[in-house]
C-alpha positions in Angstrom: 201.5 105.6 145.8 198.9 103.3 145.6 196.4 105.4 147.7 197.1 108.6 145.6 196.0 107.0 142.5 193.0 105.7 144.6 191.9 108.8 146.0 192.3 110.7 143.0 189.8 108.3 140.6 187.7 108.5 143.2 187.7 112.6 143.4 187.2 112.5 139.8 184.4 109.9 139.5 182.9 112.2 142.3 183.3 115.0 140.0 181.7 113.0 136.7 178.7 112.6 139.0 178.4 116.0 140.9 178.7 117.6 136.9 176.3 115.4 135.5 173.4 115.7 138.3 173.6 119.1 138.1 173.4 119.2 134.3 170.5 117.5 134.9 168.9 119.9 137.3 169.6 123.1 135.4 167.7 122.8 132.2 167.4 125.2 129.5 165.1 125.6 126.5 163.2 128.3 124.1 159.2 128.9 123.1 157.8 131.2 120.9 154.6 132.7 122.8 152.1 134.9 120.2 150.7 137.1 122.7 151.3 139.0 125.7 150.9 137.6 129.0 151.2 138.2 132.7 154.4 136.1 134.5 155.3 136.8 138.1 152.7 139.7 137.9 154.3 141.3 135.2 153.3 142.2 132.1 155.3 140.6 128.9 155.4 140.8 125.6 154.8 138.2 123.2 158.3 136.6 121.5 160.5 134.1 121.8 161.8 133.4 125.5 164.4 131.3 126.9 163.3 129.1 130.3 165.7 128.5 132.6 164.9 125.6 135.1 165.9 123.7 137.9 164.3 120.4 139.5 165.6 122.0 143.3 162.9 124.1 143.9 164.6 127.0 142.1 162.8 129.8 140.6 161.7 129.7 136.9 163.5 132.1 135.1 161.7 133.5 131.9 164.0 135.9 129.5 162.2 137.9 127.0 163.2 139.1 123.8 163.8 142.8 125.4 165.6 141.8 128.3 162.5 141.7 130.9 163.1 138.4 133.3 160.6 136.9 135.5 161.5 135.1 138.3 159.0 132.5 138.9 158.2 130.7 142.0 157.7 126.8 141.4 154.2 126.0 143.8 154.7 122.0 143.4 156.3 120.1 140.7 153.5 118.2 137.7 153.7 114.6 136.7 154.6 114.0 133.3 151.2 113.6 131.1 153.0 112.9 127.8 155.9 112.7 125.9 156.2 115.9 124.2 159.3 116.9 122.7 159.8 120.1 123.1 158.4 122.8 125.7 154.6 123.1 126.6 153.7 126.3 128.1 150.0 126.8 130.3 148.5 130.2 130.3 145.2 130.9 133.0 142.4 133.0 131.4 142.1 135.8 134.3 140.1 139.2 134.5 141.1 139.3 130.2 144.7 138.4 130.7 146.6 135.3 130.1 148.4 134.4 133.6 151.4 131.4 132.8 150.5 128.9 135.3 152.2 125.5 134.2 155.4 125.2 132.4 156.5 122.1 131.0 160.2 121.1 130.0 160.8 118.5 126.9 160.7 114.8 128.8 160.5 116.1 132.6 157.9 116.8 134.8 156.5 120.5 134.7 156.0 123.4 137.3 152.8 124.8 138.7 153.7 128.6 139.1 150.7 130.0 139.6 147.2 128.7 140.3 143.6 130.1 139.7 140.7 129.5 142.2 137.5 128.6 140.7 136.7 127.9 136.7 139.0 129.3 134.2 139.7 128.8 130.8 143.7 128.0 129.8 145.7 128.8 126.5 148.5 126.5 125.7 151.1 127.0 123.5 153.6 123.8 122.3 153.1 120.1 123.4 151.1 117.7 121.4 148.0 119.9 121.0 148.5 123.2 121.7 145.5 125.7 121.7 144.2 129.5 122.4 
């Protein structure tokens, strides 16, 4: 009886921390971006999008307001700079086009997912001091 009671606390406070790392992992949060840009070499429109994020290695996915997703590829996690609360977003001036390049979650580290050779101008949109 004893052992029961054992072994099933244990499976549960396994279970408490299974849920809570992965709630941690898998992040999820909204920006507003004013313009159109290029994400996963696709052309999007400007709106409001929902990021969905995980710290495994996962692919970024963006949601637009029609329905377009982009499935980004993370290139190397960024340490934290500041302590912004909300989402910071990182766009590459290329050939005319803004590029996304660094996404940044409220609190956590960001994700490089894409990167330009050579000098470039960027547009940024949230964080502390956000700028086209």
């Amino acid at each position: 009886m004893k052992t029961r009671v054992f072994v099933t606390i244990a499976a549960l406070v396994v279970v408490f921390l299974v849920g809570g790392a992965m709630a941690y992992a898998q992040r999820t949060e909204t920006a507003e971006i004013g313009f159109p840009f290029v994400a996963a070499g696709k052309e999007m429109a400007a709106g409001k999008y929902i990021i969905e994020a995980s710290l495994a290695y996962k692919p970024v996915l963006l949601k637009g307001p029609t329905g377009n997703v982009a499935r980004l590829q993370v290139i190397t996690l960024l340490g934290r700079h500041d302590r912004d609360a909300g989402p910071e977003l990182v766009f590459d001036k290329v050939d005319g086009k803004l590029v996304l390049s660094e996404i940044w979650l409220s609190g956590g580290d960001g994700f490089l997912v894409f990167g330009t050779k050579g000098p470039h101008e960027h547009a940024v949109v949230g964080g502390s001091n956000p700028r086209k």
